[in-house]
C-alpha positions as CSV (number, residue, x, y, z in Angstrom):
1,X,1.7,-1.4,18.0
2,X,1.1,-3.7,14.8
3,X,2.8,-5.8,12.3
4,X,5.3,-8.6,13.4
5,X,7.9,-6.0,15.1
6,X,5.8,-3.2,16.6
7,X,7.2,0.1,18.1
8,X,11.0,-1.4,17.1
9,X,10.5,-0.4,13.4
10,X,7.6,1.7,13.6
11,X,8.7,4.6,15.6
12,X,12.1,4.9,14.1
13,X,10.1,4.5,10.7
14,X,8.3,7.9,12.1
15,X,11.2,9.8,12.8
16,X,12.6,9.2,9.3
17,X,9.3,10.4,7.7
18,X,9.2,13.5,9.5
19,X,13.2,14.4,9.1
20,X,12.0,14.2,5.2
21,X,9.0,15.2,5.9
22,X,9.1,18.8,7.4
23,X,5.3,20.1,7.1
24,X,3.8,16.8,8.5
25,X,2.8,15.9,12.0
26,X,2.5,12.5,13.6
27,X,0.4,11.3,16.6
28,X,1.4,7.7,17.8
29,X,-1.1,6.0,19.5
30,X,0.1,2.7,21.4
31,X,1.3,2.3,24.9
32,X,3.3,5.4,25.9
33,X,6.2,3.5,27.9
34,X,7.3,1.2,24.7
35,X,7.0,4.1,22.4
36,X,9.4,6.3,24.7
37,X,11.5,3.7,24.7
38,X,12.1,3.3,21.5
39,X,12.4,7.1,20.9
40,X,15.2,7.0,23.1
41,X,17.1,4.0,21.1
42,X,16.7,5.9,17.9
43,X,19.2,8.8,19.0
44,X,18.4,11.8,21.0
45,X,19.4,14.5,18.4
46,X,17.5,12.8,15.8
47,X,14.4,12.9,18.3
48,X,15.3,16.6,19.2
49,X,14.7,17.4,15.7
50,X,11.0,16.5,15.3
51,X,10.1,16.6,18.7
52,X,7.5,19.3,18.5
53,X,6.1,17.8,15.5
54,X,5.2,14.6,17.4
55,X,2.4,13.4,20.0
56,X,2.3,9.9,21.9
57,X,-1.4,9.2,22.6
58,X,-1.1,6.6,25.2
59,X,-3.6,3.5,24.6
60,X,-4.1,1.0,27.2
61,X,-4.8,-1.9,24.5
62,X,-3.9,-3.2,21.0
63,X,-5.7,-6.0,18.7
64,X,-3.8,-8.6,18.6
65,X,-3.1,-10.3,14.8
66,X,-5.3,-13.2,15.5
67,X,-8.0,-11.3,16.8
68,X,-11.1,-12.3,15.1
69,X,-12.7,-9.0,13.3
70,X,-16.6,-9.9,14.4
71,X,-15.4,-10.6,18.0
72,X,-13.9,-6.9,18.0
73,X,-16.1,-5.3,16.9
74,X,-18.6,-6.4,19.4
75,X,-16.1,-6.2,22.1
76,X,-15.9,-3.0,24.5
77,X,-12.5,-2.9,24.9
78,X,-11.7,-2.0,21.3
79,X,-12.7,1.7,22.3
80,X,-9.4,1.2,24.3
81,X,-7.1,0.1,21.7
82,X,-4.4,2.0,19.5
83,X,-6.0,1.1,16.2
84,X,-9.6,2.3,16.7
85,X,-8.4,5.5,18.8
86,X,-6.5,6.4,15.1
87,X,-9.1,5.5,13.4
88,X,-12.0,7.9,15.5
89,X,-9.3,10.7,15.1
90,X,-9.6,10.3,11.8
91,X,-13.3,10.2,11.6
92,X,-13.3,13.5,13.3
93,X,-10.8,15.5,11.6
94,X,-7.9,15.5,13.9
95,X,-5.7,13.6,11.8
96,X,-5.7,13.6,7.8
97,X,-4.4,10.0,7.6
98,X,-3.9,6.8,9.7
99,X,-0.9,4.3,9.0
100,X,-1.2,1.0,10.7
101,X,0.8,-2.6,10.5
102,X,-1.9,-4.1,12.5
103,X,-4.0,-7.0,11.1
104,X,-5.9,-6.3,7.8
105,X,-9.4,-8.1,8.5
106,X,-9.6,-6.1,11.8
107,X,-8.2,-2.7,10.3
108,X,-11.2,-2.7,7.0
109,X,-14.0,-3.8,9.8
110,X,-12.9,-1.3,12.2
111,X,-12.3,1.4,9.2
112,X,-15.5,0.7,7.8
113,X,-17.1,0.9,11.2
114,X,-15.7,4.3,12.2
115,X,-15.2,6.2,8.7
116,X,-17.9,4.5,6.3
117,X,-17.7,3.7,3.1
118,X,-18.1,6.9,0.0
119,X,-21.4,7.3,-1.9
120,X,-22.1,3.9,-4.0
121,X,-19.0,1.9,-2.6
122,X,-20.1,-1.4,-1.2
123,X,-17.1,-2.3,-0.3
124,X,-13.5,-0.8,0.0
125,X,-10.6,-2.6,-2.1
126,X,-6.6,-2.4,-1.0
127,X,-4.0,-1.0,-3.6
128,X,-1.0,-1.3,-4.0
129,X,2.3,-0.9,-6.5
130,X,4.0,-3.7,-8.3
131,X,7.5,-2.8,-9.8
132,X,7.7,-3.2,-13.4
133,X,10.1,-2.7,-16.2
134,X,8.5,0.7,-16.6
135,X,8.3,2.4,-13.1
136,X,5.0,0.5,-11.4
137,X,1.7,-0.4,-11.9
138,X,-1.3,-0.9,-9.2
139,X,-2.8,-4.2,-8.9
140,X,-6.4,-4.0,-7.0
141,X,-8.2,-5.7,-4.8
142,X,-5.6,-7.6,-2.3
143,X,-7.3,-9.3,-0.2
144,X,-10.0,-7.5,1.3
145,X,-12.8,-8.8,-0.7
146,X,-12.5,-12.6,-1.4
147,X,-15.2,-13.2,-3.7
148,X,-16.3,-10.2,-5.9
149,X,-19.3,-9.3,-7.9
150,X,-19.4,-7.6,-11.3
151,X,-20.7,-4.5,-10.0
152,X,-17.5,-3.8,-7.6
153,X,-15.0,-5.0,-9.9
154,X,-16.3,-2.2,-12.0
155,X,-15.8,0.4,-8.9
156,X,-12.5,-1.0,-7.8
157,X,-11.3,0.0,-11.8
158,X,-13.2,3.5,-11.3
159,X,-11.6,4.1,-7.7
160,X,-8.5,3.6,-8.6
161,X,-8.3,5.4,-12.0
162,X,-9.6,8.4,-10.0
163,X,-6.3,7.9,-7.5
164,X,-3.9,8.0,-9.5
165,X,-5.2,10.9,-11.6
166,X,-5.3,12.5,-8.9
167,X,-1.8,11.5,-7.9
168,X,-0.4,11.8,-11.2
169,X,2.9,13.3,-11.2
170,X,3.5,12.4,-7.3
171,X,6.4,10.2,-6.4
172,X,7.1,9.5,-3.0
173,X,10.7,9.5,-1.9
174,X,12.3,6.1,-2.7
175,X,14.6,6.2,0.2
176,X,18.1,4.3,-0.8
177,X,16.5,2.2,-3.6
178,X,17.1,2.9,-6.9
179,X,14.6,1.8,-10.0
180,X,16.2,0.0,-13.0
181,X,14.3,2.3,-15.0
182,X,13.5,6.1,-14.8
183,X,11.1,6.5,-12.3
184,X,7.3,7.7,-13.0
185,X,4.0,7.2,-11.5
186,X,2.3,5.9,-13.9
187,X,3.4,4.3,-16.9
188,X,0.7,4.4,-19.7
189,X,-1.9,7.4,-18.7
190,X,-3.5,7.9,-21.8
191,X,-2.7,11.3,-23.8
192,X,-6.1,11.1,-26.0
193,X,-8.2,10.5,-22.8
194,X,-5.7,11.4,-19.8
195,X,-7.1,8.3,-18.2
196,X,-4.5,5.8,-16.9
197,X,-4.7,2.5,-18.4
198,X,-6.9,-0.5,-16.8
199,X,-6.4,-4.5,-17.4
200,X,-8.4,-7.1,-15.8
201,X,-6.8,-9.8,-14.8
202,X,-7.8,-13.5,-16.5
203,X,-6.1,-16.5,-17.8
204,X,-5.8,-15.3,-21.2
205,X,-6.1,-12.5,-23.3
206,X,-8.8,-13.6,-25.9
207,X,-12.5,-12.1,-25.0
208,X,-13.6,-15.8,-24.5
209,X,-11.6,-16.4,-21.7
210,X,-12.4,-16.8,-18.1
211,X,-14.9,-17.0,-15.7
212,X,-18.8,-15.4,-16.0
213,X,-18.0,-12.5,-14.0
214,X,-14.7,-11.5,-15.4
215,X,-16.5,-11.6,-18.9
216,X,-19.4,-9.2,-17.8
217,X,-16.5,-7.0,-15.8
218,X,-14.9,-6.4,-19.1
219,X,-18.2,-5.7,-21.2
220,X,-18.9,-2.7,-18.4
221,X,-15.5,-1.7,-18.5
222,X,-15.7,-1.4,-22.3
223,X,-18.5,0.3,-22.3
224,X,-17.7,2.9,-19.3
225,X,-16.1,6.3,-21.1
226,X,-14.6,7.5,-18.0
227,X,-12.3,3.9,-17.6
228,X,-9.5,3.4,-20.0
229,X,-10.1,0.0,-20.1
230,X,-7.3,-2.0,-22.5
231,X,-8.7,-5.8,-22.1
232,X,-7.2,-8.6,-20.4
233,X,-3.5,-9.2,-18.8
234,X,-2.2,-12.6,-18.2
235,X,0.3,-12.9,-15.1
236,X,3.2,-13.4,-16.9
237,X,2.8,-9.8,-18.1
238,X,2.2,-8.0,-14.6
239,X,5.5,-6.6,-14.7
240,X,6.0,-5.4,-17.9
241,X,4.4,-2.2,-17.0
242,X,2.3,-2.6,-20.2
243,X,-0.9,-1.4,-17.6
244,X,-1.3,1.2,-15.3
245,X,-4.1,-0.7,-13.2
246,X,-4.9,-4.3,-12.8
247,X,-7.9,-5.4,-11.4
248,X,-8.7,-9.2,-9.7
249,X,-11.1,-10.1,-7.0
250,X,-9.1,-10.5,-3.6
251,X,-8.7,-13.8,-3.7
252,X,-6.4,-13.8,-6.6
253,X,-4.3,-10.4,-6.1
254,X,-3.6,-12.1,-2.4
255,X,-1.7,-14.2,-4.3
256,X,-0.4,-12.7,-6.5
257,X,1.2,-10.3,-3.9
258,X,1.9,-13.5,-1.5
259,X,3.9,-14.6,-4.9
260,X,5.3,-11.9,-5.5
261,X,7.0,-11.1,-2.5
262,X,8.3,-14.7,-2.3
263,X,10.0,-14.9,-5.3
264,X,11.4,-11.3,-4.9
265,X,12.9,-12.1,-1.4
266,X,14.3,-15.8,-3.2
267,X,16.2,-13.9,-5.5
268,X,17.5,-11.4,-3.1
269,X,18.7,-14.1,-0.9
270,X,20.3,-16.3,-4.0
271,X,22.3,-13.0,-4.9
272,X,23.5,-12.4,-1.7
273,X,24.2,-16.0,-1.3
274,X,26.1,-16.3,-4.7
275,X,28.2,-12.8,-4.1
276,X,29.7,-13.9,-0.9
277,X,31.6,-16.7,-1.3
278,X,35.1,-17.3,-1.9
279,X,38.0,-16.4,-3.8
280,X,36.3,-15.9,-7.2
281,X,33.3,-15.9,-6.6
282,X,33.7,-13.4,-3.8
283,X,36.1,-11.2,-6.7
284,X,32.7,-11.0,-8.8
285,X,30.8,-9.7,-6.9
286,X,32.5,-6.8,-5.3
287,X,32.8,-5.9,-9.2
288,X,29.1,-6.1,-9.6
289,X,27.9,-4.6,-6.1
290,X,26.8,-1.4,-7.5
291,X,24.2,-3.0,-10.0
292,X,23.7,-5.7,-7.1
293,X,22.7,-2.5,-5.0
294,X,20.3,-1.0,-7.4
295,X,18.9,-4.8,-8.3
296,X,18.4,-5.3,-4.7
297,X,16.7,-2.2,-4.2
298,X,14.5,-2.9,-7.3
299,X,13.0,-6.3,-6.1
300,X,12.6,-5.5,-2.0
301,X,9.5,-5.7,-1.0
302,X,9.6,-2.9,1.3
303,X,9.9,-0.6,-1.7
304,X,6.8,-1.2,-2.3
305,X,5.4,-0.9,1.0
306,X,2.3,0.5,1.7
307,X,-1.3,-0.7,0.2
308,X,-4.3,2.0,-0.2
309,X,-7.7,1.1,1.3
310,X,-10.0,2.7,-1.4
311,X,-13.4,3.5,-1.1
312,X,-13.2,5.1,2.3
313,X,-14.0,8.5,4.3
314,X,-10.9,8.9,5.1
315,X,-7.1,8.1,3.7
316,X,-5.9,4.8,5.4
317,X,-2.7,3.0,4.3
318,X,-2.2,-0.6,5.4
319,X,1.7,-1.5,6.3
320,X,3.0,-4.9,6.0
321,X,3.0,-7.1,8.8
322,X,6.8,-7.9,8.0
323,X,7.8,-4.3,7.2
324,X,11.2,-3.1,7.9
325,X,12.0,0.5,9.0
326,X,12.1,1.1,5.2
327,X,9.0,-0.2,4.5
328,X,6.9,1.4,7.2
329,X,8.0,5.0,6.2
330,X,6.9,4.1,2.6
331,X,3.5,3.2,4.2
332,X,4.0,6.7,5.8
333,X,5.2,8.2,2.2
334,X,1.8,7.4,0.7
335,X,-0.6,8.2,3.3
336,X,1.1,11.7,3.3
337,X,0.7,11.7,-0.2
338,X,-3.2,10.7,-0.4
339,X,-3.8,13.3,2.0
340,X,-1.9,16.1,0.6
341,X,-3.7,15.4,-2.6
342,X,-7.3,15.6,-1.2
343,X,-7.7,11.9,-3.0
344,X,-10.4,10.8,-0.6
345,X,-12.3,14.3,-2.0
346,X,-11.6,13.7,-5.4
347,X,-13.2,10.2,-5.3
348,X,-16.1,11.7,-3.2
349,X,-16.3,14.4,-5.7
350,X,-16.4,12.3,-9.3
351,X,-18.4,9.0,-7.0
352,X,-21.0,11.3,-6.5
């Protein structure tokens, strides 16, 4: 029921995953009648084909965007709503992962609340892809955690160097979009250590730069044998794919996402804009529309759709408020790849 379009793009989203999906399962929690609704809108044969692989769990509320996450928590009609009914299925077992476009304050309290945190975590960080020039790299933490101590800086770099070991190899489907370069997971996993490569993020590059904290991040890192750690990355390098994993407290890597999407969605709109004019204009770019096409497809957002939060008991992928159809099955793509690759276990496994 989340995100800025609810059941309009998330339910079609769901019958996309599981046409390309065929060994998953989906239960939708929200309420029944706007769901239905939109199954019907989608196409009945399309519905016919997943049909049997799909429940509606109906749920009497939802949390609204601007609820405030303390408030819900402490309120008893959260037990009602579609969020925290995912969430306790989860926590039981009934379901391997839960997708949700819903607000991200109230989803972390309300997935700390019902799932807890793994051994040592004090807090749980969001992940997420950035395109580079060299497939994509992960930038962490996005928001969750404004200010940041030394200590989980250190277990945001160790989280997410487990994850994508663990994932290494897996790419989820990129439905439509095509990459400017040859696709891969990962762009620099070590071959001496096997260990994917881990930046911090800073204002310069030199070992004097930045603040306290970012200094005493890097001497841990540098010492840690089980982190690949490379040094700093300035921001005007977080798309070379130089890095496999940047880390930032939440404060900046909301930004730089924020950023980052704006700037991708200006340049999509200035193409567009400048390929449909007249006369000539118009000429050039039906000559370039294939490489407008894959460009396009390389700078969408919704790509890239689909932020991890780590340091869970349970796989739980946060979807973009302002997904599209696309974006929300991407969201769906790598939840279903977390779960199929037991990452949640692995980082229980090596935090232990």
């Amino acid at each position: 029921m989340g995100g800025d379009f609810g059941p309009s793009v998330t339910v079609p989203a769901v019958i996309d995953f599981l046409i390309s999906h065929p060994d998953a399962a989906v239960y939708l929690y929200g309420r029944e009648d706007d769901i239905r609704k939109r199954l019907g809108s989608r196409g009945g044969s399309f519905y016919q084909q997943v049909s049997d692989r799909l429940q509606i769990v109906h749920c009497e509320q939802s949390i609204s965007a601007d609820a405030v996450p303390s408030k819900v928590l402490r309120g008893k009609s959260r037990r009602e709503s579609s969020m925290w009914k995912a969430l306790q299925a989860l926590s039981v077992g009934e379901v391997q992962a839960c997708v949700s476009a819903g607000e991200t304050g109230n989803l972390m309290a309300m997935s700390i609340k019902n799932l807890g945190t793994l051994p040592g975590i004090a807090r749980p960080a969001i992940c997420s892809p950035l395109p580079t020039r060299k497939g994509r790299s992960y930038i962490l933490d996005l928001g969750a955690n404004v200010d940041c101590s030394v200590i989980q800086l250190h277990q945001f770099a160790t989280m997410a160097t487990i994850m994508l070991k663990t994932m290494a190899g897996w790419e989820p489907s990129e439905r439509g979009a095509v990459d400017l370069v040859d696709k891969q997971s990962t762009a620099n996993i070590c071959v001496k250590t096997g260990l994917p490569s881990v930046a911090l993020l800073n204002v310069g590059i030199e070992d004097r730069k930045g603040n306290r904290v970012v200094r005493e991040v890097a001497d841990l890192l540098r010492s840690d044998q089980n982190i690949n750690y490379v040094g700093f990355i300035e921001a005007d390098s977080l798309y070379s794919g130089d890095v496999d994993i940047v880390v930032c407290d939440g404060f900046v890597g909301n930004v730089v996402l924020k950023t980052t999407e704006g700037v991708a969605r200006l340049l999509i709109d200035f193409i567009r804009s400048e390929s449909s004019g007249y006369g000539l204009a118009r000429l050039q770019g039906l000559l370039v529309r294939p490489l407008m096409k894959r460009v396009l497809g390389f700078l969408d957002p919704c790509h890239y759709n689909g932020a991890s939060l780590l340091g869970l008991r349970g796989t739980v992928v946060k979807s973009h408020g302002a997904a599209d159809q696309t974006g929300f099955a991407r969201a769906l793509d790598i939840a279903f790849g977390e779960a199929r690759n037991d990452v949640c276990k692995r980082l229980n496994e090596c935090l232990s």
